[in-house]
Rosetta silent file (secondary structure, phi, psi, omega in degrees, C-alpha in Angstrom):
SEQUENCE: XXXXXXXXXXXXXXXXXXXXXXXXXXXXXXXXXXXXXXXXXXXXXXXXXXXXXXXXXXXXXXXXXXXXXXXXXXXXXXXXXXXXXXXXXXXXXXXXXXXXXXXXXXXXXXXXXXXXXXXXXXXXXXXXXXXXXXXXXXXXXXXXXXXXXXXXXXXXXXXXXXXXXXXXXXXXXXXXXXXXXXXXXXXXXXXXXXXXXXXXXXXXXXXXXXXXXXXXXXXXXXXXXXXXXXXXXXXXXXXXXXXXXXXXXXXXXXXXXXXXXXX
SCORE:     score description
SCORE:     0.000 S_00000001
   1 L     0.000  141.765 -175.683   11.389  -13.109  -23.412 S_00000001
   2 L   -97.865  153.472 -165.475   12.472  -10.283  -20.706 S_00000001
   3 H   -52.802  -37.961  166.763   12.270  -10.748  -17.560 S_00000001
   4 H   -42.481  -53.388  172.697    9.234   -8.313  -17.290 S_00000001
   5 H   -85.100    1.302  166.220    6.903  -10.684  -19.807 S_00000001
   6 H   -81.727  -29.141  170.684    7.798  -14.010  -17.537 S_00000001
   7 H   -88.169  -12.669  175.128    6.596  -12.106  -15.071 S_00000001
   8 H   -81.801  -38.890  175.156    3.476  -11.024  -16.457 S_00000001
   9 H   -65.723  -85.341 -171.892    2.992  -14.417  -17.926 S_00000001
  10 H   -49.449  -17.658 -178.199    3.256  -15.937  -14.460 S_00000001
  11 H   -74.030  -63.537 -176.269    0.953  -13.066  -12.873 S_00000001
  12 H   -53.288  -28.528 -146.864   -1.935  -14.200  -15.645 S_00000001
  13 H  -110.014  -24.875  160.706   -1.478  -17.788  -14.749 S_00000001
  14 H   -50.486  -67.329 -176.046   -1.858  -16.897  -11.256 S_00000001
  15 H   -54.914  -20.022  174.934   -4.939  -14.897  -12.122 S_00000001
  16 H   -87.706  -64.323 -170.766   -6.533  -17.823  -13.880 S_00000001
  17 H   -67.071  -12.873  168.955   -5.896  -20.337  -11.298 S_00000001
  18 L   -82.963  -37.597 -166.499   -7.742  -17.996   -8.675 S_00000001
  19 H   -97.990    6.945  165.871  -10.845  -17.151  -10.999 S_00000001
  20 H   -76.845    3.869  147.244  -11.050  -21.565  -11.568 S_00000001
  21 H  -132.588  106.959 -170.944  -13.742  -21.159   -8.788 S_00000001
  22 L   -59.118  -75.571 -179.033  -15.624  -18.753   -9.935 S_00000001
  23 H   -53.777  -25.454  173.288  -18.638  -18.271   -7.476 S_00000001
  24 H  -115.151   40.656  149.086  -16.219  -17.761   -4.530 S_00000001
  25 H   -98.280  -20.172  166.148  -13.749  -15.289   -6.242 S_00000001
  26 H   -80.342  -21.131 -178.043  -17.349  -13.059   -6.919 S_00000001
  27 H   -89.838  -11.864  157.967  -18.370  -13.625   -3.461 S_00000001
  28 H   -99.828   12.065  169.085  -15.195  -12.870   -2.341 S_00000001
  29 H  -106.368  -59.185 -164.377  -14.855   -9.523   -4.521 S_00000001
  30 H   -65.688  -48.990  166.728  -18.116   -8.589   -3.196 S_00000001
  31 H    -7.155  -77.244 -159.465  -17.196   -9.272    0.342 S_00000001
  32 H   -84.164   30.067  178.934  -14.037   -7.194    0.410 S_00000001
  33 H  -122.160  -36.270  179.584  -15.915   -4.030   -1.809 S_00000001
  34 H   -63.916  -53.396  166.784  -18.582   -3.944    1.176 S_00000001
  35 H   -53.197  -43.942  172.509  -15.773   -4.125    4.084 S_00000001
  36 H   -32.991  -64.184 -169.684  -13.974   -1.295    1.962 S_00000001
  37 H   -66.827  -44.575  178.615  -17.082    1.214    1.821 S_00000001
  38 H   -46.775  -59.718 -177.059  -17.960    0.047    5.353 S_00000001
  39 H   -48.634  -66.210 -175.570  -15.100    1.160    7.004 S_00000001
  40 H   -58.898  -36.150  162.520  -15.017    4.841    5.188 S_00000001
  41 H   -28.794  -53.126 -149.179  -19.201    4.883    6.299 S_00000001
  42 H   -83.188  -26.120 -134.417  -18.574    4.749    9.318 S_00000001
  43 H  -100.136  -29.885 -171.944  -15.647    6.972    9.407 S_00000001
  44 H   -87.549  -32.382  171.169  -17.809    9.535    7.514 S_00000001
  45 H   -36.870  -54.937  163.279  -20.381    9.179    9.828 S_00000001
  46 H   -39.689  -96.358 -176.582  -18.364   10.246   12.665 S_00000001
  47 H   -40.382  -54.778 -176.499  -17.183   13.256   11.200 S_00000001
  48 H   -46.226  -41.137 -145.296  -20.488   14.407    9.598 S_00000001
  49 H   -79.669  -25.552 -147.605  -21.843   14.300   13.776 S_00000001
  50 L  -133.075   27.712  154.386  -18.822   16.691   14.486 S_00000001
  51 L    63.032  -70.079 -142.699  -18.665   19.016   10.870 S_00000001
  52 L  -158.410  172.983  162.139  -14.667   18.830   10.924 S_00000001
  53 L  -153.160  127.592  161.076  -11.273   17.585   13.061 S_00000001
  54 L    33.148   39.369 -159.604   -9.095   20.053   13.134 S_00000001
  55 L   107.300  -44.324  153.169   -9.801   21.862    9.818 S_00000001
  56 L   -55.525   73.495 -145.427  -10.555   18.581    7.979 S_00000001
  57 L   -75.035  167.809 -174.189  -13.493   18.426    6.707 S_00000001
  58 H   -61.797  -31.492 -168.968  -15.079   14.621    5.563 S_00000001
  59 H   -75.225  -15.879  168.086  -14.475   14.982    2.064 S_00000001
  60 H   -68.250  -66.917  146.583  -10.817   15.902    2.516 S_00000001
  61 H   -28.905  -77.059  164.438  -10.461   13.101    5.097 S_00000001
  62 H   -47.910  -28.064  161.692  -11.759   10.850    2.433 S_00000001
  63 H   -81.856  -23.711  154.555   -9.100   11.731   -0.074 S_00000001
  64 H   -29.363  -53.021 -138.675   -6.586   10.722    2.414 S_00000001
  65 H   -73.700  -52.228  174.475   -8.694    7.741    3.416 S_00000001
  66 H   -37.193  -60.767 -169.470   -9.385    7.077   -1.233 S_00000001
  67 H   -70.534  -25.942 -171.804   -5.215    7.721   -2.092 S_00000001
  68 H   -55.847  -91.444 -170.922   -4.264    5.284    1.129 S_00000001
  69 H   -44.657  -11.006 -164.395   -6.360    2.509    0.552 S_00000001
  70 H   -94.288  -46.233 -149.846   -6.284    2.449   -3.859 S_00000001
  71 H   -68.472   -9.880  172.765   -2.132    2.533   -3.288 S_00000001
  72 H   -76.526  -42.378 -174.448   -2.687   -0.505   -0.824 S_00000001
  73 H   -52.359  -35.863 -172.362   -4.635   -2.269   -2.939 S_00000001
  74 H   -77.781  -71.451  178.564   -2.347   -1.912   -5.985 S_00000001
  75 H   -37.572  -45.985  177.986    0.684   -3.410   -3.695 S_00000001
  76 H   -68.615   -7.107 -158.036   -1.487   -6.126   -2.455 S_00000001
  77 H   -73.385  -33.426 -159.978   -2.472   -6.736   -6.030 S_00000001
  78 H  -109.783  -56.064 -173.566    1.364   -7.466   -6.850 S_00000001
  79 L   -93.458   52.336  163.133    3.131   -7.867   -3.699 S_00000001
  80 L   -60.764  -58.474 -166.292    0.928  -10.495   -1.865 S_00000001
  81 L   -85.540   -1.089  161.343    3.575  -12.565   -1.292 S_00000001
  82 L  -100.769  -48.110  177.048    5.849  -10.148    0.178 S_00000001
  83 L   -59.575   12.368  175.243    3.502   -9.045    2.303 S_00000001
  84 L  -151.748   70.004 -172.115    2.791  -12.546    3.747 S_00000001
  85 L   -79.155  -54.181 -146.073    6.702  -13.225    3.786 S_00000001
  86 H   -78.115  -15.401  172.416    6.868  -15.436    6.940 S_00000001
  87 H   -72.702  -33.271 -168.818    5.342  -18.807    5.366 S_00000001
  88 H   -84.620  -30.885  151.019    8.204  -18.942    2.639 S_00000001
  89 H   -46.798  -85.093  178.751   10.577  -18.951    6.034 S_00000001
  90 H   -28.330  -71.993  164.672    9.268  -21.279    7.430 S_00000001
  91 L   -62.026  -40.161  168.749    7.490  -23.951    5.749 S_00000001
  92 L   116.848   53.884 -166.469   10.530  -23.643    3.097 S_00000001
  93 H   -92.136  -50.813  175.449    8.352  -22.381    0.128 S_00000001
  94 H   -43.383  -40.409  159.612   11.544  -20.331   -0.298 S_00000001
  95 H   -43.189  -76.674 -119.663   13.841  -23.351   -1.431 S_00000001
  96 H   -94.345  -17.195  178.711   11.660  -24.256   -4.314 S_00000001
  97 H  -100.640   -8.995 -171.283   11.745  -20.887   -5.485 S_00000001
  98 H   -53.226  -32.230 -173.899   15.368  -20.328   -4.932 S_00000001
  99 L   -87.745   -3.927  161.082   16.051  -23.216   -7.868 S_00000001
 100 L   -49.596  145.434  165.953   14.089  -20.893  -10.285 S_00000001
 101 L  -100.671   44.297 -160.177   16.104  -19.536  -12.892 S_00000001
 102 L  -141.333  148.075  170.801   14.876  -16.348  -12.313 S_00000001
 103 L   -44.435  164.670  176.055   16.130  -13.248   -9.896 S_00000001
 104 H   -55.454  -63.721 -147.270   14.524  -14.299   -6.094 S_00000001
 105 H   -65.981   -9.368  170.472   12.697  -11.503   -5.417 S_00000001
 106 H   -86.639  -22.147  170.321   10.915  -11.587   -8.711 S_00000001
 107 H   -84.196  -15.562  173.348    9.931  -15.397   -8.321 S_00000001
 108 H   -81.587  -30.070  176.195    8.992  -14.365   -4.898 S_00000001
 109 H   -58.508  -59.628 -169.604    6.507  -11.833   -6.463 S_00000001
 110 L   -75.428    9.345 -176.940    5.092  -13.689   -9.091 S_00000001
 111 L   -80.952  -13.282 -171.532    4.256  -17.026   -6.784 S_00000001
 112 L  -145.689  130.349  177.728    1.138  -15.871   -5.330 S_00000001
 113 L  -145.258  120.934 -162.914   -1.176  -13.064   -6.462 S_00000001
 114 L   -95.751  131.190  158.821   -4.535  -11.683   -4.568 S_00000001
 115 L   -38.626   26.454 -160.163   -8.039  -10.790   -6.182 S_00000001
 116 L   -84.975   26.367  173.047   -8.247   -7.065   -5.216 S_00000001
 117 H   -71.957  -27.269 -179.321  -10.664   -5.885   -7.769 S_00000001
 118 H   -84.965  -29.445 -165.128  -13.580   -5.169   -5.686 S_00000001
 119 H   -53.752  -51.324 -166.982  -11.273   -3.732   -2.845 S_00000001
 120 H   -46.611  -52.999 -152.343   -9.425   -1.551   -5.819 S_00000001
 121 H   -54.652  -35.612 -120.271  -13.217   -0.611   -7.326 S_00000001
 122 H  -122.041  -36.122 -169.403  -14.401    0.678   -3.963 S_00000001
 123 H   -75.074  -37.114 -176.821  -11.353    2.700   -2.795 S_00000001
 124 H   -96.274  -28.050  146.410  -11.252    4.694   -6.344 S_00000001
 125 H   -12.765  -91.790 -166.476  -15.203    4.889   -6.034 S_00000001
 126 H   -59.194  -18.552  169.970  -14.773    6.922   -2.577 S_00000001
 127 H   -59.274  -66.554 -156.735  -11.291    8.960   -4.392 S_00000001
 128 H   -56.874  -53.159 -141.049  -13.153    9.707   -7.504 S_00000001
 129 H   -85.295  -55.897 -167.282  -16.498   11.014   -5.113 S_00000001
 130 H   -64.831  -24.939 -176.314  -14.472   13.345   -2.823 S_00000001
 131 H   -77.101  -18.686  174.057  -12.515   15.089   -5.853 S_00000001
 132 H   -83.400   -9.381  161.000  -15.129   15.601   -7.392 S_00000001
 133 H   -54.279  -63.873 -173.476  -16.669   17.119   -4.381 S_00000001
 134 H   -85.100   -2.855  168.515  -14.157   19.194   -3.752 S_00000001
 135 H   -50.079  -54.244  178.493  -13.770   20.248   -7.207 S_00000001
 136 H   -28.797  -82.545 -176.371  -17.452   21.168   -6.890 S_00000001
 137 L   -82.610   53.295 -178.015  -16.798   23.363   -4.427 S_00000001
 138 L    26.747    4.539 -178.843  -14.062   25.068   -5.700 S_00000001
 139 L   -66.200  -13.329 -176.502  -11.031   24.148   -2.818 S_00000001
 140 L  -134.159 -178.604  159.829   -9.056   22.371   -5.183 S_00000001
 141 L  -132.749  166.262 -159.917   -8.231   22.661   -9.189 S_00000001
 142 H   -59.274    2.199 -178.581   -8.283   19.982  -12.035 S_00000001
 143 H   -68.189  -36.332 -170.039   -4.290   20.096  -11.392 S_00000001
 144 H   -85.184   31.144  143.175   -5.010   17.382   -8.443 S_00000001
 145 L   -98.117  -45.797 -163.286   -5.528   14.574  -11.009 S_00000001
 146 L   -89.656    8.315  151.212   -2.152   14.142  -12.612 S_00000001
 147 L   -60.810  -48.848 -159.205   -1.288   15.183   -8.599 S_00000001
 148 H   -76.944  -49.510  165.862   -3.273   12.374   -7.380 S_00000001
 149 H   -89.553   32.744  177.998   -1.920    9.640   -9.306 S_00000001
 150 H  -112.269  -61.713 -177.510    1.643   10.693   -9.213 S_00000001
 151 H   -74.654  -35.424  176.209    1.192   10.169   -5.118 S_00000001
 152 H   -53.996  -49.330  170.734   -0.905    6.728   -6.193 S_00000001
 153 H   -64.355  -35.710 -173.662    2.240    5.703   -7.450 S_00000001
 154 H  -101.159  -26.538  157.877    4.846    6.681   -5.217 S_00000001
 155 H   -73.116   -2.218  162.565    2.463    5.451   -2.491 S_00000001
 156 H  -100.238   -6.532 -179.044    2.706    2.368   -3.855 S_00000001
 157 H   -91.157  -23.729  164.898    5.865    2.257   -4.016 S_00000001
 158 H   -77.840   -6.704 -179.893    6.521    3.130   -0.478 S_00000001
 159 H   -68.501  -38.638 -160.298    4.110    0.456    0.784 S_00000001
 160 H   -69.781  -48.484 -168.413    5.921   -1.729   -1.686 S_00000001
 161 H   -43.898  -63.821 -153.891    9.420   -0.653   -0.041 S_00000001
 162 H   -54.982  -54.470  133.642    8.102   -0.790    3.851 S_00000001
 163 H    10.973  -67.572 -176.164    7.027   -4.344    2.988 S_00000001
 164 H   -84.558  -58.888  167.520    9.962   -5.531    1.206 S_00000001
 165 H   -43.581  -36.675  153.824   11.870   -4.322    4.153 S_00000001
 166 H   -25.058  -76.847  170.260    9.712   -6.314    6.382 S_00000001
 167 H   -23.440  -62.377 -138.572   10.239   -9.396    4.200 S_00000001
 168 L   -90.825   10.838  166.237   13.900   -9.037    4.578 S_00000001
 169 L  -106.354   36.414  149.305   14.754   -8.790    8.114 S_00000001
 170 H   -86.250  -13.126  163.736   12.883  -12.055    8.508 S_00000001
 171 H   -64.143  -16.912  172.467   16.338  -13.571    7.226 S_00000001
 172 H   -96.540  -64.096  -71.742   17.104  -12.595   10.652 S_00000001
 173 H  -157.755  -62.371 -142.773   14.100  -12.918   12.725 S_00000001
 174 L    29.372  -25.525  173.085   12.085  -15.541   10.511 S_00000001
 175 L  -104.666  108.403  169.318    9.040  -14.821   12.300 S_00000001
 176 L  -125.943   22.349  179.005    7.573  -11.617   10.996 S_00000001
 177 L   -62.276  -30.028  179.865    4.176  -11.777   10.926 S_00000001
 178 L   -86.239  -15.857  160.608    3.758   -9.742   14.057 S_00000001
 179 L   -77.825  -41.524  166.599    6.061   -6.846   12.863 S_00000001
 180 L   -59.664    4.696  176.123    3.734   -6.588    9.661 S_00000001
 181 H  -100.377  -10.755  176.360    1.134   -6.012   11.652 S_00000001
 182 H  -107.667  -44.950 -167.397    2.784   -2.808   13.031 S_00000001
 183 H   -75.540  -34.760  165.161    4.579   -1.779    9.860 S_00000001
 184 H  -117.892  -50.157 -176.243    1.475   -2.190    7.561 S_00000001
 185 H   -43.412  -60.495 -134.078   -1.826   -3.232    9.281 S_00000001
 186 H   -96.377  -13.972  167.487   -1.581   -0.690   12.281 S_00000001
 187 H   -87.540  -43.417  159.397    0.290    2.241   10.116 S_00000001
 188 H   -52.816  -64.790  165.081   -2.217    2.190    7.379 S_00000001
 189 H   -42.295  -25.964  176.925   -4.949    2.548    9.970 S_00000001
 190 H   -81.847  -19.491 -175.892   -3.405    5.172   11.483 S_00000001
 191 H   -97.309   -1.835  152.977   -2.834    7.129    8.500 S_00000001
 192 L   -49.990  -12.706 -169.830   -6.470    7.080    7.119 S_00000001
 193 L  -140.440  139.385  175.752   -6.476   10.290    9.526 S_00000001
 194 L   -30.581  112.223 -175.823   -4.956   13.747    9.451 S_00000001
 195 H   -79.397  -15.641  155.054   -1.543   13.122   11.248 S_00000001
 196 H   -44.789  -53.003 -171.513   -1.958   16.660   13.102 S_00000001
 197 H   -30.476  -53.098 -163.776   -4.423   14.678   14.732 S_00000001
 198 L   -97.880 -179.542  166.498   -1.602   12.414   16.857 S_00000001
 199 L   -55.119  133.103  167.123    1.225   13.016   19.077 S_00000001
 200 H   -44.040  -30.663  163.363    4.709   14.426   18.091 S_00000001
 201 H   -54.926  -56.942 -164.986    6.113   10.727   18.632 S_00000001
 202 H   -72.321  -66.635  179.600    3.557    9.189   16.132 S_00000001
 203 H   -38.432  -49.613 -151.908    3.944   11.889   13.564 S_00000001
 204 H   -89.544  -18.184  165.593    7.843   11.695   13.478 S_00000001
 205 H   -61.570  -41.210 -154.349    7.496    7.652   13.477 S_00000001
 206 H  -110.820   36.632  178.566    5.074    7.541   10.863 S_00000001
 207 H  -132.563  -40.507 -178.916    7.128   10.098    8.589 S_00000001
 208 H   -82.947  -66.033 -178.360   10.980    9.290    9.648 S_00000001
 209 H   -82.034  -50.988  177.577   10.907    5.569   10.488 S_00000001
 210 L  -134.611   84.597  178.728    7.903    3.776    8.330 S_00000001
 211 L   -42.407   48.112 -150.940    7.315    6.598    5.866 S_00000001
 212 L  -105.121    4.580  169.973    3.601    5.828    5.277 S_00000001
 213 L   -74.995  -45.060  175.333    2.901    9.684    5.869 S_00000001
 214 L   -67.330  -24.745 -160.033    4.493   10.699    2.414 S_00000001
 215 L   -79.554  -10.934 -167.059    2.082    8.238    0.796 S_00000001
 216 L  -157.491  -59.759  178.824   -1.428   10.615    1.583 S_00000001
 217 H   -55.211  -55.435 -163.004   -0.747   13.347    4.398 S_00000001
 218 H   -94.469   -5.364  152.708    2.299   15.293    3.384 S_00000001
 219 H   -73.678  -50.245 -179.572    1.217   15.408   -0.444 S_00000001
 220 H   -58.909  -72.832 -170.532   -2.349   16.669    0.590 S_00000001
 221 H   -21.962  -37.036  161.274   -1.012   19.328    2.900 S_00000001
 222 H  -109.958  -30.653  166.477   -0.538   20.909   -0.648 S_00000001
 223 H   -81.348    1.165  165.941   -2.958   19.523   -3.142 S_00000001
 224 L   -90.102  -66.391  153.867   -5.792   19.775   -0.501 S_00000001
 225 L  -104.890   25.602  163.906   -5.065   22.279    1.506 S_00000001
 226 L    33.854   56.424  165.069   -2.704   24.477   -0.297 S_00000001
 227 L  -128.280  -16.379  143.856   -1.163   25.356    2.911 S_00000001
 228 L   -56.956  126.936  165.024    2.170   23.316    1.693 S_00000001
 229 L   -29.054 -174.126  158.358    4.537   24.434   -0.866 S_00000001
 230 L   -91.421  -13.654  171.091    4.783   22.270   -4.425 S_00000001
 231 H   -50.942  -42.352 -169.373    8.201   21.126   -2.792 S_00000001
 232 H   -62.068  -11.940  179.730    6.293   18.255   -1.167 S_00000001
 233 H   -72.693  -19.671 -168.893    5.689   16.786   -4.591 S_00000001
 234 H   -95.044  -27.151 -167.386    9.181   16.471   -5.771 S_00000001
 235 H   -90.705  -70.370 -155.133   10.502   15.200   -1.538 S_00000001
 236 H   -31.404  -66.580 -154.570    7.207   12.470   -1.760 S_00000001
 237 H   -57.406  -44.035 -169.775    8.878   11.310   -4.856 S_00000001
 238 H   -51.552  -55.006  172.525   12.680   11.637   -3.484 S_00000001
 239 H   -49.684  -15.194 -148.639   11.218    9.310   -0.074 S_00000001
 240 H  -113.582  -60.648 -165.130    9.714    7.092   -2.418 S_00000001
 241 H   -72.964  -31.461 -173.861   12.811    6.353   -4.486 S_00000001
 242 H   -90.773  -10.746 -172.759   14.951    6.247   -1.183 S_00000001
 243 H  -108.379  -12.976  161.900   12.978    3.880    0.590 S_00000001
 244 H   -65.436  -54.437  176.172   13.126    1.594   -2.466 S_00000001
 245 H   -82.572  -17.582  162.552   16.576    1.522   -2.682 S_00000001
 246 H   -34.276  -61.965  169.347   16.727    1.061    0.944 S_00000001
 247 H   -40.266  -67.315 -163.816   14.379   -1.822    0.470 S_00000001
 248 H   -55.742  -38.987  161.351   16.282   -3.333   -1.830 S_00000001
 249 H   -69.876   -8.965 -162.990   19.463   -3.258   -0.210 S_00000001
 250 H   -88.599  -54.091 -165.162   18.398   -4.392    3.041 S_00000001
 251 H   -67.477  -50.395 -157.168   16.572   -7.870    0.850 S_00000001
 252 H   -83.362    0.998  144.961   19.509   -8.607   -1.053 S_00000001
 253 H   -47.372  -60.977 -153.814   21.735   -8.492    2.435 S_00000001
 254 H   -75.406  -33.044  171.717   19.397  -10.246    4.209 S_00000001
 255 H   -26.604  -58.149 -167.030   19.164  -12.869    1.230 S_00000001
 256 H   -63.398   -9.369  171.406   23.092  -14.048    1.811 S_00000001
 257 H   -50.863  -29.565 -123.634   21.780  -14.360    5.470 S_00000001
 258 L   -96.095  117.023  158.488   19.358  -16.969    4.451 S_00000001
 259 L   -78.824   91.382 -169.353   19.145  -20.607    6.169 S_00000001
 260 L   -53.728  151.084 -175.782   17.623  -23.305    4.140 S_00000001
 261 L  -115.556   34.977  129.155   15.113  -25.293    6.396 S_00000001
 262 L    74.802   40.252  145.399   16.290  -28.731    4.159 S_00000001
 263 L   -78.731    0.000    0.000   13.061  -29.286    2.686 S_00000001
């Protein structure tokens, strides 16, 4: 078996052992599909009171807010356990996987895997409603669907990267819960919004340093508002592929780094 079906095999076995209580994996897929819509509600709300920000109308805003949020979902779907890195420091959840006879970072993937079906439903819900909006109204052409998942994908993969990077300076650091809170929580909120919108600092931070800009803003700039070349689609992908191998190299440095806590 290749390493690909052991991992798939452990991802179902995951998925089973999550759905053996049944009433609170539906009440907790409804939960998170209500907080989803809520959040874009309110967001739409806003903007309907005020027509536009700065040329950006709500439905436009909402494919930002729809490509952000499905490629988070899709990371969290897979990458749970790198994104909640600092307990395998710590407690020493990391030993036990270390004696696997499998690469790390793939036994660190498949040990834990989050429910994100309502989140995922409700994110491609509000995608699916604005393109078809703006199809509707002629601003875009049927070209931005094999656009729009070509940026679903390489937005997950930089989420996956920024993440992974996280992870792996906690071989120095071991406590990183409070940098993932800047690197994903508080960058994903910010980027739910136009990035004209902020300060030259914030733009060049959230494009240069935690590339979470490439994943919904700097693709749109052309399939939304055709005011961007088609170049950004081919540099999305190139950032996407560079912040991967970045990632990668960073984790398997920071591995040989790695202190056992003797558990």
């Amino acid at each position: 078996m290749t390493w690909m079906g052991i991992c798939w095999l452990l991802y179902k076995m995951n998925v089973k052992a999550r759905m053996q209580y049944r009433l609170n994996f539906v009440l907790m897929t409804m939960l998170a599909s209500v907080v989803t819509v809520a959040e874009f509600l309110g967001l739409a709300v806003v903007l309907n009171a005020f027509g536009s920000i700065k040329g950006w109308s709500v439905w436009e805003i909402g494919y930002l807010y729809g490509v952000l949020m499905t490629a988070k979902y899709v990371y969290r779907a897979f990458g749970s356990a790198i994104n909640n890195f600092e307990p395998y420091l710590v407690n020493g959840q990391l030993d036990q996987l270390l004696l696997r006879p499998m690469p790390l970072l793939l036994a660190v993937i498949t040990s834990r895997t989050r429910m994100v079906g309502g989140e995922l439903l409700q994110s491609l819900t509000v995608l699916g409603v604005c393109i078809a909006r703006l199809l509707s109204e002629g601003r875009v052409t049927p070209w931005i669907l094999p656009q729009t998942l070509f940026i679903l994908a390489t937005g997950t993969v930089i989420m996956f990267s920024v993440g992974l990077a996280t992870a792996a300076i906690g071989f120095w650091i071991t406590r990183v819960e409070d940098l993932s809170v800047l690197t994903d929580n508080a960058t994903t909120t910010a980027c739910q919004l136009p990035l004209s919108l902020f300060p030259d600092w914030l733009r060049t931070l959230l494009l240069a340093v935690i590339p979470f800009g490439f994943i919904n803003y700097v693709p749109a700039m052309h399939i939304v508002k055709g005011e961007w070349g088609g170049w950004t689609l081919p540099l999305t992908g190139a950032v996407a592929a560079l912040s991967l191998a970045a990632a990668l190299w960073l984790w398997r440095i920071g591995v040989t780094k790695y202190q056992s806590t003797g558990t």
